[in-house]
N, C-alpha and C positions, 0 to 999 in steps of 0.2 A: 460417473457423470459429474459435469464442470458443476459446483454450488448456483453458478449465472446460469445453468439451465434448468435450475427449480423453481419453483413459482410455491410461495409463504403467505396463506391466508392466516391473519391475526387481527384479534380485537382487543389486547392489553398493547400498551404501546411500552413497556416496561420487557413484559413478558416475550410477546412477538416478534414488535417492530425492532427492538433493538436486538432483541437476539439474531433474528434474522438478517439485519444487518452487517453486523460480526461476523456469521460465519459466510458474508458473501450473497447472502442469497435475494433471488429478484422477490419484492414482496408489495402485499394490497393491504392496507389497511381499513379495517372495517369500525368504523366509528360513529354513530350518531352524535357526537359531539362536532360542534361549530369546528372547522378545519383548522381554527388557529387555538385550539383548546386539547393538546400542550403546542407550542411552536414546535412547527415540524419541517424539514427540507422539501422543498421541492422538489425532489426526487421520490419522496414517498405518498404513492398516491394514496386518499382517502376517499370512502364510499360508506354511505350512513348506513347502506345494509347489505346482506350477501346479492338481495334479489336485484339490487343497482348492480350488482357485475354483472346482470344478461345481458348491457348493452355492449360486455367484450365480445362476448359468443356470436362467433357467424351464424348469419342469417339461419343457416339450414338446419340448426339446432334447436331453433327456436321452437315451442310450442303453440302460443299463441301470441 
C-alpha cells in the first residue's frame, strides 16, 4: 500500500507529525495547543482532541 493511502493520528509534533511526514504519510494532528503553537503548514491539519475527528466520519457512523 502507497504511504498516501495511510492515514497517521499523532499528538507529538516531533514524534508523529514529522515523522509521518517523512515517510509520506497522510496525517491528523491532535493538539490542544492554539494551531500556531509550534508554526505548522497548512497542510497539516490540527484538532484539539481525537473526539473533534467525528466530524470526519460520515453521518451513518455516528452514534449520537
Amino acid at each position: 500500500m502507497a504511504p498516501t493511502r495511510c492515514l497517521h493520528l499523532g499528538d507529538s509534533w516531533q514524534a508523529d507529525v514529522q515523522g509521518a511526514r517523512a515517510a509520506g504519510l497522510t496525517l491528523l494532528w491532535i493538539s490542544p495547543q492554539p494551531a500556531d503553537t509550534p508554526p505548522r503548514p497548512a497542510t497539516v491539519p490540527r484538532y484539539p482532541t481525537v473526539r473533534d475527528l467525528l466530524q470526519l466520519l460520515p453521518p451513518y457512523t455516528r452514534t449520537s
